[in-house]
N, C-alpha and C positions, 0 to 999 in steps of 0.2 A: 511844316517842314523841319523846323526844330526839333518836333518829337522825335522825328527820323529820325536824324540825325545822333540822337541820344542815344538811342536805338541802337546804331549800328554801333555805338561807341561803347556800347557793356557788351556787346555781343564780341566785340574783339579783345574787350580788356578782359572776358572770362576766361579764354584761351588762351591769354597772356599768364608769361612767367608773374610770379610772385612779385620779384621786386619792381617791377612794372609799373605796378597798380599804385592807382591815388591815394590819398588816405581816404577818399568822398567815395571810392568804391573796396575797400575794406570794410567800411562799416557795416552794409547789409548780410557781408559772409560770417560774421563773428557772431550776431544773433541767429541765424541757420547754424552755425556750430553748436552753439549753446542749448538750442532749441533739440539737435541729433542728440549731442550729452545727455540731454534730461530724457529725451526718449529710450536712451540706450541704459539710462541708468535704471529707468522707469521699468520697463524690459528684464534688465539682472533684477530686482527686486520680486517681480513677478513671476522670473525662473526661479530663483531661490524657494519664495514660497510653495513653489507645486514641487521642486525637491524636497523638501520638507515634510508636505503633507502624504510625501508617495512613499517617503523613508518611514513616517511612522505608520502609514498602512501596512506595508510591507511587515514591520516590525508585529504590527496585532496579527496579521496572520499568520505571521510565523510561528508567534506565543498560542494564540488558538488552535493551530495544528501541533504544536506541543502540548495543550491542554488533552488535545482528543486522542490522539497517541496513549497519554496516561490514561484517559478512561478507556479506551479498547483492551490497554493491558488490564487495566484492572478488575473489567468485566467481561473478558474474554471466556468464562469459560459461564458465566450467566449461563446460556440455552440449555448447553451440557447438566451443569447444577439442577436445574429446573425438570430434564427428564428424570433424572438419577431420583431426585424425592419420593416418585411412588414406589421406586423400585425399594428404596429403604423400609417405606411402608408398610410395603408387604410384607417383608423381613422378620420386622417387628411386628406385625401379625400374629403370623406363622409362630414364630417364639413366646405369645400371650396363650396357644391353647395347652391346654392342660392336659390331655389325654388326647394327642393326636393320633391316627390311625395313620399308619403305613400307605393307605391311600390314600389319603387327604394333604398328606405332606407333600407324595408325589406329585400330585395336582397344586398343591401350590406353588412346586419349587418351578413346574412347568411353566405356573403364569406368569409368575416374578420374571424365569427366562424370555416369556415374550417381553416384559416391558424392556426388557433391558436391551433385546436385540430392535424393539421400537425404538428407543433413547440411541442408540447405536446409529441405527439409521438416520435419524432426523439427522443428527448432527453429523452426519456423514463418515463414520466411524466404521468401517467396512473389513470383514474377514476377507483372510488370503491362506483358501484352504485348495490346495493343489488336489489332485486326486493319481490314485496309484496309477504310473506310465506315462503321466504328463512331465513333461523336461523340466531339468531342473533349471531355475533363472536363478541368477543369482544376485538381484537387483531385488526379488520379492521372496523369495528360502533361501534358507542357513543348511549345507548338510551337515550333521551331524557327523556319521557314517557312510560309508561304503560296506557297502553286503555283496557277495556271490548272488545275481539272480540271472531268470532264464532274458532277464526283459534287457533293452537295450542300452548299452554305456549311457549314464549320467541320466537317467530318469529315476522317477518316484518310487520306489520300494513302499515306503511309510510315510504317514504324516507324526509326528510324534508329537507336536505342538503348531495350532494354527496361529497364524500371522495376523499383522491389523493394519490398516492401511488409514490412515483422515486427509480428508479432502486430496487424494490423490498424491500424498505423503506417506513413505514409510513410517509405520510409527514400529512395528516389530514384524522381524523376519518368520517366517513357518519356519518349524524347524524338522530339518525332514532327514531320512534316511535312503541314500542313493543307491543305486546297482552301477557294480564297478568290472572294469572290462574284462571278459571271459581269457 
């Protein structure tokens, strides 16, 4: 019956105000205190270091995506380089014969133009050659001129110079010549 009684006796003095309490039940709240402290301290320690370890991740990825950044720019045009080679080749070929004939030049200058218009393609390098009577845009031709024609306000007359498009980027406008209103 004793035990009870003890029993009901912390059960009340928990609920109780502060200055309430004995010194014989103080004692056991001050090691639970102590005991939260060192958990709580325990706790910031172990935040600290996963902030730490997240700040210098954070930090190498960042530097490694600046690493990679500088080598995209720097070998940006790598593929590019790599078609262009044979086209030089050729070039220099064609310039080593000694007595070329009028057709054989022809023919070569012919193949050199495939590889070039190959090298072209790969790397997505795309002509923007309007044809005569197609509208003029002005996001993909430059007109030059306005001429009198029989064809209708703001279309193609001429192409004077073809345009070049990469990866779906103007790189240079066609440059064309329009028919202006009757």
């Amino acid at each position: 019956m004793h035990d009870e009684e003890n029993k009901n006796f912390q059960e009340a003095t928990q609920g109780a105000p502060a200055a309430e309490a004995t010194p014989e039940t103080a004692q056991p709240a001050a090691p639970d205190a102590e005991q939260k402290l060192a958990e709580a301290e325990a706790r910031l320690a172990e935040l600290q270091d996963s902030f730490l370890r997240a700040k210098a991740e954070a930090e190498n990825m960042r530097r490694r995506a600046q690493e990679d950044i500088a080598k995209a720019h720097k070998f940006a045009i790598e593929s590019f380089a790599e078609a262009m080679v044979p086209v030089k080749d050729s070039l220099e070929m064609a310039l080593k014969v000694e007595t070329p004939s009028v057709e054989s030049l022809k023919e070569g200058v012919e193949m050199t133009l495939k590889q070039l218009a190959s090298a072209f393609e790969k790397n997505r390098l795309l002509e923007v050659s309007p044809q005569a009577g197609d509208k003029l845009d002005p996001m993909k031709h430059q007109a030059i001129s306005m001429v009198p024609s029989d064809q209708e306000a703001n279309t193609i007359v001429s192409v004077l110079q073809k345009g070049y498009t990469i990866a779906d980027r103007l790189l240079r406008p066609a440059l064309v010549t329009v028919s202006q209103q009757k």
